[in-house]
N, C-alpha and C positions, 0 to 999 in steps of 0.2 A: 567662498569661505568668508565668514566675515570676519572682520579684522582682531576683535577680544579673542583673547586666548592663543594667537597665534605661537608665540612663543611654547606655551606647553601642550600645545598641539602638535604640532607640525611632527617630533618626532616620532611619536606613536601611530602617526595617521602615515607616515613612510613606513616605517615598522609591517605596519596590517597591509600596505598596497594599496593604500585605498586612495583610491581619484574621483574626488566626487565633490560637485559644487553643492551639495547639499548640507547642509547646517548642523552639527550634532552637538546637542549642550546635554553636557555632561562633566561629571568631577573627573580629576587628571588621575590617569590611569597607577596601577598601584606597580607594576610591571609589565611591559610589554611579551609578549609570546612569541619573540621571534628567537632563532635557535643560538642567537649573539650574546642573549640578555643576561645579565648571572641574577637568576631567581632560585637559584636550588636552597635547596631544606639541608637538615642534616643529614636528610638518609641519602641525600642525592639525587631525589624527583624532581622538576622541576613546580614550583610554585610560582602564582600569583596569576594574573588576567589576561584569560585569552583574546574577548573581544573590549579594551577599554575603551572606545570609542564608539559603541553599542550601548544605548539605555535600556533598561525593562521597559516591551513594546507594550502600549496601553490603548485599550480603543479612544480614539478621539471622534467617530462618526462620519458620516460620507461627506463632510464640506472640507475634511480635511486635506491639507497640501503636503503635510509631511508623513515623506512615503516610509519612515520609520513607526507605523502606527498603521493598527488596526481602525479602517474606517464602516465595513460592517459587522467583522464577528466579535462581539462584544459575552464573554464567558458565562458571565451569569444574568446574563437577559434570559426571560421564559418567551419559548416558544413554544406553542398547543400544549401549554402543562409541561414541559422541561427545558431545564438549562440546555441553552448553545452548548455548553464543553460536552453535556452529556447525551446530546443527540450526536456530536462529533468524534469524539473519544478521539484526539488528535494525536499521529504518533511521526516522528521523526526516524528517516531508514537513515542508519548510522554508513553504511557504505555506500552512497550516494552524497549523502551529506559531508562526509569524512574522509571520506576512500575516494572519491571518486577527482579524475584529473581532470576530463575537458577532452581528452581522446576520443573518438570516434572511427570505424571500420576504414577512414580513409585523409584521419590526420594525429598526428601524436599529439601527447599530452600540452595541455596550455595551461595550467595552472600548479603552482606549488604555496600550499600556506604556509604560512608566516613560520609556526611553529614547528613543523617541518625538517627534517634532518636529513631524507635523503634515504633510509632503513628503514628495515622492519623490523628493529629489535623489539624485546619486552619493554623497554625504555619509550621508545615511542609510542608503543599501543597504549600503556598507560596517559603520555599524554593528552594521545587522541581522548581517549576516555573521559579524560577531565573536560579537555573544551568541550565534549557531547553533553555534557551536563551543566555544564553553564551555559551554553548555548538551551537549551529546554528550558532552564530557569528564566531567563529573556526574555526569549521566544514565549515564556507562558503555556507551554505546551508539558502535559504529564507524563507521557508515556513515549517510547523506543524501539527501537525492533532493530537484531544484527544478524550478520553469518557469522558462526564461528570463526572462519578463517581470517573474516575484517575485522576480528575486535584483539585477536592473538595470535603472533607468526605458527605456518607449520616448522616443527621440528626436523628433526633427520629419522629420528623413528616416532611409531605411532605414539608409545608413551610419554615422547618429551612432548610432542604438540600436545597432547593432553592434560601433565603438565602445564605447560604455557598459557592454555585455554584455564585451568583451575585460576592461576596467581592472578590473570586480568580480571577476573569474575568476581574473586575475593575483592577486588578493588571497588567493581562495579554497583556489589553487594553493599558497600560501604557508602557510594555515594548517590546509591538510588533513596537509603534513605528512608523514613515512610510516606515520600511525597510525590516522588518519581515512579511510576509502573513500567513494566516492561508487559508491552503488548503482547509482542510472540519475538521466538529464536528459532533460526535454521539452522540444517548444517549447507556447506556451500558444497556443492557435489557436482560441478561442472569447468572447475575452469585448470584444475590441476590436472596434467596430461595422465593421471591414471585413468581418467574419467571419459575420454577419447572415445570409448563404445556407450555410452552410458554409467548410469552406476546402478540402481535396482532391473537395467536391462542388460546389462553388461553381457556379453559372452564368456568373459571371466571369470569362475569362481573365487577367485583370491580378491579381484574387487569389490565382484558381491560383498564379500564377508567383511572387506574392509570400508564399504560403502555402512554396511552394519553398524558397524562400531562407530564411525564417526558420527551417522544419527545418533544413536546410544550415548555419547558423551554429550550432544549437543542435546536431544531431551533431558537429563540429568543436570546442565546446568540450567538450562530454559526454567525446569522443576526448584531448583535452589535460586535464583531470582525471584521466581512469584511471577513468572510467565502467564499469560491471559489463555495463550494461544500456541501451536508449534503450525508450522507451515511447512508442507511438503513441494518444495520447488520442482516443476519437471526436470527442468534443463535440459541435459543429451536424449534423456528419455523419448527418442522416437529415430524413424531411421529414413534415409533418400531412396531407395531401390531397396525391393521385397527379393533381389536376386540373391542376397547373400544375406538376409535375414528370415527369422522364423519367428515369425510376428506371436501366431500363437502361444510359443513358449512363452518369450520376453514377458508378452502382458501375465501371462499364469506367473511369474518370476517377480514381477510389480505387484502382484494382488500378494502374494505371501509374504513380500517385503513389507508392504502395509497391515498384514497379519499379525507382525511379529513386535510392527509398533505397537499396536495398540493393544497386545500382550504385555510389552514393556511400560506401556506407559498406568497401565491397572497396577503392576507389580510395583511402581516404584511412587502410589499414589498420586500420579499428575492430575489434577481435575481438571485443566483446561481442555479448550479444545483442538479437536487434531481439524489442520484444513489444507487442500488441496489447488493448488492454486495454477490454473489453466493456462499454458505456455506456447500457443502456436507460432511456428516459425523461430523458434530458440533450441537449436539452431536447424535441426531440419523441417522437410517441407511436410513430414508425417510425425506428428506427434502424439504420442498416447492418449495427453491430455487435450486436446486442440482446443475444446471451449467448453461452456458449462454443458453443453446436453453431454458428450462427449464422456466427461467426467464423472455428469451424473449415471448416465450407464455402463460405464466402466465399475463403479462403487457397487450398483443393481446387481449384476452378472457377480459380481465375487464377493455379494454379500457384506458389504462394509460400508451399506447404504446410511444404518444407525451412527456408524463411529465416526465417518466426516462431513465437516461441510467445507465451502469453496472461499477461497480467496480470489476475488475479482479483480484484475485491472484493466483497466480503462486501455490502456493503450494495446491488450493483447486481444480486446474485445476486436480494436482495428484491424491488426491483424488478421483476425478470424474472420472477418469479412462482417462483423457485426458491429451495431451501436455500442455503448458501454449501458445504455438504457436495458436493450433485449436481454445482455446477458445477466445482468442484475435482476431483471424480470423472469427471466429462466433460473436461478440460483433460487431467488423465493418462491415461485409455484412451487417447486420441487422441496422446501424447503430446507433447502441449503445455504441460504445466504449468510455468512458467515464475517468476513472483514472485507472491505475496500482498498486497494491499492491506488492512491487517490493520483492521477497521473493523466496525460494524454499524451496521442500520436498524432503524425501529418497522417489523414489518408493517402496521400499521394506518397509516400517513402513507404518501403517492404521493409523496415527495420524498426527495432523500437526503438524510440529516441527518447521517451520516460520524462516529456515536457510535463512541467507542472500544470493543472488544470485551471485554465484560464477563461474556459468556455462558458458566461452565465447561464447561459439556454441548456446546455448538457447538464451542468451541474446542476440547473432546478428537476430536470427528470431524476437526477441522480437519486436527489432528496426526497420525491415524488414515491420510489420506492422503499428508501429508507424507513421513513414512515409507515408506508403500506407495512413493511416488517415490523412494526414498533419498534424500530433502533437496529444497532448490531449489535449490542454488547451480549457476552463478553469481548467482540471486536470492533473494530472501528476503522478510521483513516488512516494508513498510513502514508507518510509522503514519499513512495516508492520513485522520487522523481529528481533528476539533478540539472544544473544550472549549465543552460545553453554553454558551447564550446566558448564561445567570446565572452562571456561574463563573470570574469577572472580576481575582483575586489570581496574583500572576508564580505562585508556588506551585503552583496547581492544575495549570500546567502540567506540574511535575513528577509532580503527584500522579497525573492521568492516564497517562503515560505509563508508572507505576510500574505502575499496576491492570491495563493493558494486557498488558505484558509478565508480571507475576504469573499474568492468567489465560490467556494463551498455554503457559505454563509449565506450567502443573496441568494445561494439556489434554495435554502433554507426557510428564508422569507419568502422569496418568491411562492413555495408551495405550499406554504401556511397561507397562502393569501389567495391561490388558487383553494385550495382546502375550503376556505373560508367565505369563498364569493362562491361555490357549488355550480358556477356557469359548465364549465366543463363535464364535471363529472353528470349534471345532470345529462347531458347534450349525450355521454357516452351510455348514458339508461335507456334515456327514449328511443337512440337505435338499436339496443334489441328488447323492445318494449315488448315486440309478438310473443317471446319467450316466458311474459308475465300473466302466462293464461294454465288453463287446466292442461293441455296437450305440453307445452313448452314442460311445466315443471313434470310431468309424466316424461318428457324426455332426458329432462337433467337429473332425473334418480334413477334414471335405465331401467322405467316401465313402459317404454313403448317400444314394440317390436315393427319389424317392415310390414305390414300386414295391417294394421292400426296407420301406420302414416300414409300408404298405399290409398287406403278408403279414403283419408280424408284428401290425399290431392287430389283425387276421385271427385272428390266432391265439391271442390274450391276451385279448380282448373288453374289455369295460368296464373302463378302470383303475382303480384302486383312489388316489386320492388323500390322501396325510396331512397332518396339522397342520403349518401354516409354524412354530406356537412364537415368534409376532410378541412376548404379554407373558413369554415366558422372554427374549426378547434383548434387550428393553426392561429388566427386573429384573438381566440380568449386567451389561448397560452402566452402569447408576444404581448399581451394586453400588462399581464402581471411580472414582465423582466424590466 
């Protein structure tokens, strides 16, 4: 820390918990956010700065040293004809960023912010509300995405949580702004013990219908925000042993739950989009939605192939035994590719650990398809990802989201530049070059029947097979990170 400013340093930088020999110049803070401070208004909310020792992050370029600054993703640089923000559409998961402790399956919580009181009252959620949004102003990020239940306490009956969920929204509503978007809103349908069997699988009918409703209030606020998007989260949704399940009902019980959305959501004019987002191993080892193929023929069979597309995450691709490349590349053939859950997993751990995507070489495949889709919008990245259990200073939170968007960014360039040098893509022509003849495109419009292709291996005899050139596309691709 250098020695200026110590004096009106020091206490704000104890205040946030922040330990870091890193340098922050910045004007002295206007009030600190820790739950000691007397900042209240007259109505009683607390006012004034949640992160003061936080500057608006600004690209400074790759020679930079200060890890408070963006060194590749620069907002309005054009890449292939458009702005960085708007090939990225970056969004911030309010319960991860907010909500989230530092807990894990096999340690308690390690972190409590500043702000923080210890409750779930409406009192708090309001605060949280506030640092999410000065936190997005910083950060230079437009957009958000929540669960209902992380932005407003449940109540004691359904109508007080709904309720509760109204009064934070009106808030929300206030300080999105016309600057701020909200990407997409769920409801959270897995973590409150009604939800034990599922909730659109549930064996219950009283769940079912209260599984209902809680969608139903969370698309109506989603709808009064200016939602981009609503997300259908699996969660319980699938089961361990077919002994005591009736698989075929449940999914006929899922497909009419998603019926009735997207009846609701015509009725109550929602334009955005409805998307489905693939959840293997949360928490069982059978889940409805296990990955994009999965999902996309789940949508095929009941018909609601038109009404959605897929919400991707990277770390549930692991999961699934797949890249986050394939399933992104399965979501757009099919075209379903919808929003990004921008995140990763160790393959070696069976759990999701929702690390931020640090990977340059993953992340240029990422981009790689992005593009192929021309973009996601109306969805985008969201940073469905939270900060390692040990990394417990307000700070890091920036600092992650900084590394996040940096290495989204370079996989950005990276595939503008692969795009741009055509080594690759040509390399992947000239192996199926055979198919650039009269018989090949008779095959690819499905005019050549077994009889036609019969004659001609008749005629050709043994084919002559050549090199795929797997370590030349391995050495162009490494060539451009």
């Amino acid at each position: 820390m250098r020695e200026r400013n110590v004096g009106k340093c020091l206490l704000f930088l104890l205040c946030l918990n922040v330990v870091s020999s890193v340098v922050i110049a910045a004007a002295p803070p206007t009030c600190p956010a820790d739950t000691g401070s007397d900042c209240g208004s007259d109505s009683g909310e607390w006012e004034g700065e949640f992160f003061p020792g936080i500057p608006k992050i600004e690209y400074e370029g790759p020679s930079s040293k200060n890890p408070l600054s963006f060194k590749w993703y620069n907002a309005e640089e054009e890449i292939l004809g458009e702005k960085m923000k708007d090939w990225m559409r970056f969004s911030v998961a309010f319960w991860h960023t907010f909500r989230g402790t530092g807990a894990d399956p096999f340690g308690a919580p390690t972190k409590t912010w500043p702000w923080e009181d210890g409750t779930n009252s409406l009192a708090m959620a309001k605060r949280r509300l506030r640092a999410n949004f000065e936190f997005l102003e910083k950060l230079g990020v437009e957009r958000w995405c929540f669960h209902d239940r992380d932005i407003a306490p449940e109540g004691k009956t359904l109508e007080e949580t709904n309720a509760n969920l109204d009064e934070v929204v009106a808030l929300a509503k206030e300080l999105q702004g016309d600057k701020i978007h909200l990407l997409w809103g769920t409801a959270q349908l897995f973590l409150q013990p009604r939800y034990m069997h599922g909730a659109a699988t549930s064996s219950e009918l009283g769940v079912y219908a209260y599984a209902a409703a809680q969608v139903k209030k969370a698309m109506e606020v989603t709808h009064y925000l200016g939602g981009e998007n609503y997300v259908f989260w699996g969660g319980r949704e699938g089961y361990q042993s077919l002994l005591n399940t009736d698989m075929e009902r449940e999914l006929n019980h899922m497909a009419r739950f998603m019926e009735a959305a997207v009846a609701y959501k015509k009725k109550i004019g929602f334009n955005g989009t409805l998307l489905i987002e693939p959840k293997p191993q949360e928490p069982t080892k059978h889940q409805y939605d296990w990955d994009a193929a999965t999902s996309a023929n789940f949508l095929r069979k009941y018909g609601l192939i038109g009404e959605f597309k897929l919400n991707i995450e990277c770390n549930h691709a692991t999961l699934a035994g797949h890249s986050c490349h394939h399933e992104l590349e399965t979501a757009r053939i099919n075209g379903l590719l919808g929003n990004i859950d921008a995140n990763s997993g160790d393959p070696q751990i069976g759990w999701d650990t929702d690390q931020f995507l640090m990977d340059v070489a993953e992340a240029t495949l990422v981009m790689q398809t992005v593009i192929k889709n021309g973009g996601l919008a109306p969805g985008g990245f969201n940073f469905d990802a939270k900060l390692r259990r040990e990394s417990t200073d307000v700070e890091d939170l920036f600092i992650a989201h900084i590394a996040g968007m940096d290495t989204l960014a370079r996989g950005l360039r990276n595939a503008a530049k692969l795009i741009e040098d055509g080594s690759l893509s040509d390399l992947v022509r000239k192996r199926y070059q055979s198919f650039d003849s009269e018989l090949g495109a008779a095959i690819e419009s499905g005019k050549a029947d077994f009889e036609l292709l019969e004659k001609k291996a008749l005629e050709w005899g043994e084919p002559k097979v050549p090199s795929g050139k797997q370590e030349l596309a391995e050495m162009i691709f490494q060539s451009a990170l």
